[in-house]
N, C-alpha and C positions, 0 to 999 in steps of 0.2 A: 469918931476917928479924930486926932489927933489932928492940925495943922501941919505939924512938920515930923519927920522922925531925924535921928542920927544915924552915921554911916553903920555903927554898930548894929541897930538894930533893923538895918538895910541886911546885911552881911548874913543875919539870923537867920532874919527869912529867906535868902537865897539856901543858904546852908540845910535849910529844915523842910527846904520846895512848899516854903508858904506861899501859895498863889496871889498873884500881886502881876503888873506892868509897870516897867519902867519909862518914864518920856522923858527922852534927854531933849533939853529945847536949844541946846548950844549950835551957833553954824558950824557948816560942815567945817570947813580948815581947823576947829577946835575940835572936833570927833575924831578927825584922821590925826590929831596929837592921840590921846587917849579918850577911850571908852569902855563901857561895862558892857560885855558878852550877851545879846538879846534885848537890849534898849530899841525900843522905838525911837528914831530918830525924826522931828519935827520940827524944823525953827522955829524959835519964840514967831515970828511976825507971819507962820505961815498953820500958825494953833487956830486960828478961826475955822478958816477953810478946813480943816481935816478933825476935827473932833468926830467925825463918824469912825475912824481908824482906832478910838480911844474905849477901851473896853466899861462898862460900867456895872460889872458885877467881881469883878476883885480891887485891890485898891491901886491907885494911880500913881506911883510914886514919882515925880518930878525933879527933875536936876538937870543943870547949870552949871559956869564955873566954881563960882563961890557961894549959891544959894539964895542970890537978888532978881536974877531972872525968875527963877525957879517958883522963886515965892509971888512973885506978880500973876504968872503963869496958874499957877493953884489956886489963888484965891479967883482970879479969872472960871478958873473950871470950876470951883464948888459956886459961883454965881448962877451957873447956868445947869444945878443941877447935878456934878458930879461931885456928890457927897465924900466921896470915896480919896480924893485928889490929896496929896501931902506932899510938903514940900519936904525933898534930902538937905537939913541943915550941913552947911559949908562946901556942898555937890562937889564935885569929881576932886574939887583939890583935897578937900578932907578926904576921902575915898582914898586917895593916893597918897596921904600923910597917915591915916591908923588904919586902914585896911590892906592894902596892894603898895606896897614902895617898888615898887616893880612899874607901876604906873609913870610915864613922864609926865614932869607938870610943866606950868605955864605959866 
């Protein structure tokens, strides 16, 4: 697996119901801007405590605003064992630049 993927082929697997979770680690006041439809939502500084809520048999995809979070966040999960964990390069703002411009940014 891959460290990171792109929105694109985020989009794919939604579109093709390739089984996957998404972990948005952004706080809340940046969720209730915009988010993706079925994201787990977890803040970054509250991923310790709830990795039980985190599935480990499909893959994990992780997103943040721009993909710094995110990428901290995944490499954190595939430390401890979730192989699965890839970070969404350029998270929700990319998303809402070549995916959904429907999305408001930030």
């Amino acid at each position: 697996m891959p460290i990171e993927i792109d929105v694109a082929t985020l989009d794919a697997w939604r579109r093709d119901s390739v089984p996957h979770a998404v972990l948005d680690v952004r706080e809340p006041w940046e969720v209730a801007i915009a988010s993706l439809a079925g994201s787990l939502t977890i803040p970054m500084a509250e991923v310790p405590e709830r990795t039980t809520a985190l599935p480990r048999d499909v893959p994990v995809v992780v997103l943040c605003h721009h993909g710094g979070r995110s990428l901290r966040v995944t490499l954190w999960l595939r430390a401890r064992g979730f192989a699965n964990a890839v970070n969404l390069a350029g998270g929700i703002d990319a998303w809402a630049a070549e995916v959904d411009p429907s999305l408001p940014t930030y």
